[in-house]
Every structure is written in C-alpha cells, then in structure tokens.
C-alpha positions in Angstrom: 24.3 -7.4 9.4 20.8 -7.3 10.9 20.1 -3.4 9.5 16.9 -2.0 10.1 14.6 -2.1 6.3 12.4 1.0 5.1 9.4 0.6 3.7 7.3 3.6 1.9 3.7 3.6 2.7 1.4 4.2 -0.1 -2.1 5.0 -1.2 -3.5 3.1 -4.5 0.5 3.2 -5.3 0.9 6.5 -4.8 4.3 7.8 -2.5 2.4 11.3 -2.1 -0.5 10.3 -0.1 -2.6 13.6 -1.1 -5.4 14.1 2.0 -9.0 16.2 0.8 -9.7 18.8 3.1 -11.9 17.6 6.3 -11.4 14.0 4.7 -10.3 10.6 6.0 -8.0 8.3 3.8 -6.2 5.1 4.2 -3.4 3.8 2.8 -3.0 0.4 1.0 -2.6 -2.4 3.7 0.9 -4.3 3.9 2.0 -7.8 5.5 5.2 -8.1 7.8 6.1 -11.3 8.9 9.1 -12.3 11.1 9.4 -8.9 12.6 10.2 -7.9 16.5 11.0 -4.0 15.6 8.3 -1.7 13.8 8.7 2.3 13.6 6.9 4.5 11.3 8.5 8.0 9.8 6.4 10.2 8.5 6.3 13.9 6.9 3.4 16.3 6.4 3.2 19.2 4.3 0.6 21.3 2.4 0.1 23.5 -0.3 -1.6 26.4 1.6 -2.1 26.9 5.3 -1.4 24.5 8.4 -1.3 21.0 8.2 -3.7 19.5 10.8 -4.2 15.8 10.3 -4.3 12.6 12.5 -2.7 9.3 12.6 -3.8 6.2 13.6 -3.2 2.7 12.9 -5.5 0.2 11.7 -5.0 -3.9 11.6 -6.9 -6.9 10.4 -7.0 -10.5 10.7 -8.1 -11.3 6.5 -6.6 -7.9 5.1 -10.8 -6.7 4.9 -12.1 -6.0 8.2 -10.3 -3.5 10.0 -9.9 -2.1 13.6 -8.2 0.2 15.7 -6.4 -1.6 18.2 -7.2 -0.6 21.7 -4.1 -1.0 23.4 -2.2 1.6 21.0 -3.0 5.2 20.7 -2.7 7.4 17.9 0.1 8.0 16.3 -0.6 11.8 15.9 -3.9 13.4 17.1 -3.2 16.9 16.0 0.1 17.0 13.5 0.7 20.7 12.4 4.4 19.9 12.2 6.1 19.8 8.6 9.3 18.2 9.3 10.0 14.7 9.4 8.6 13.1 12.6 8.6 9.5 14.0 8.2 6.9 16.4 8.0 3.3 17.4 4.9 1.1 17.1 3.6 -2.1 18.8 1.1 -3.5 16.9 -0.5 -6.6 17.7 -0.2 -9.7 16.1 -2.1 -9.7 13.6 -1.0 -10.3 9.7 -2.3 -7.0 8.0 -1.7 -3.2 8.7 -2.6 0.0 7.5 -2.7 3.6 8.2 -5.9 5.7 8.9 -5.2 9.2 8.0 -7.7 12.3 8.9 -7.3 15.9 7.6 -9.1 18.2 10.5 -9.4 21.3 8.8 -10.9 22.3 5.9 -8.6 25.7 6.0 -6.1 25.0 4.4 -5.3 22.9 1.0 -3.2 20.5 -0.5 -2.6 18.2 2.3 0.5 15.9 1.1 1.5 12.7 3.3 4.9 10.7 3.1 5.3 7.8 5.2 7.6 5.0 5.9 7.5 1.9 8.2 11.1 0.7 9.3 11.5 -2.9 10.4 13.8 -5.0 12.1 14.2 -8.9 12.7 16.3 -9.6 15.8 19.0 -11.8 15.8 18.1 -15.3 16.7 19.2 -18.7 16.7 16.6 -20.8 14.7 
C-alpha cells in the first residue's frame, strides 16, 4: 500500500506548540526526502479569547538560514478558527522545513498549536 504518513510538528519536542501573546515562534525544522505529496493539518485553540495567529512556511538549504519562499503564500494569514483545518503544500526543493507561527493579538491568552505534515511517496518504478 502506498498510504499517506503523518507526522506531528513540534516545538523544542513539544506536541502543544504554546504561542505568547503578540509573539512569533517556530517550530523545530524536519527533513523529507523522497516525497511528491506534502499537506499540513493543523488545530488552534486558546485558553481565553479568539485565536488570531498566522501560518507560514519557512525552508532552508543547511537546516540554519531560513526563508519564506516566494512562490507559496501563507498558510493562514488571520486563523480565528478552532477546529481542525488543512491544506496542501508545495514547497520547493529544498532539504529542511519549518513552520513560522505569529500570534496577532495580544487579547487573548493561552494560544495552543497542533500540527501535522502528511506525506506521500508516489508509486514508481525505480
């Protein structure tokens, strides 16, 4: 079978990616080789208030100098959803990813992430 593979997203280890009000943070950066099919699923929730937090990706040729690729937008820009959301990503080649996540409010508290990247080789002949 050629089943799609989750992967949780995590932050120094961490499954519950907590986000500081009015804060940035970015989760620990992975390597996916071999891969044609990339998705991310993703959940928000808080403590107090509405979540508002955006998503972006971020790659890297050496796993220490980062960018926001050009060609993708962001994942979210303005998430104040708290159900499970996701969607398909094209990244571009390069060996390292990660996930650049901004809280955009300071009105609220206890910003919790949970995210998961879902890959899938194709079926191929070599």
């Amino acid at each position: 079978m050629n089943e799609p593979t989750s992967y949780p997203i995590l932050l120094s280890g961490e499954a519950d990616m907590a986000v500081p009000q009015d804060d940035v943070i970015y989760t620990d950066a992975h390597q996916f080789g071999g891969v044609n099919d990339f998705a991310i699923v993703y959940q928000v929730s808080c403590a107090v208030g509405l979540t508002n937090v955006k998503i972006q990706l971020q790659q890297s040729i050496d796993g220490i100098n980062w960018f926001t690729p050009k060609t993708i937008g962001d994942i979210e820009t303005s998430l104040t959803l708290q159900t499970l959301q996701g969607c398909s990503l094209t990244p571009i080649c390069v060996p390292y990813i990660r996930f650049k996540i901004t809280e955009l409010t300071d009105l609220q508290t206890g910003t919790i992430v949970n995210m998961w990247v879902v890959l899938q080789k194709k079926f191929g002949g070599d």
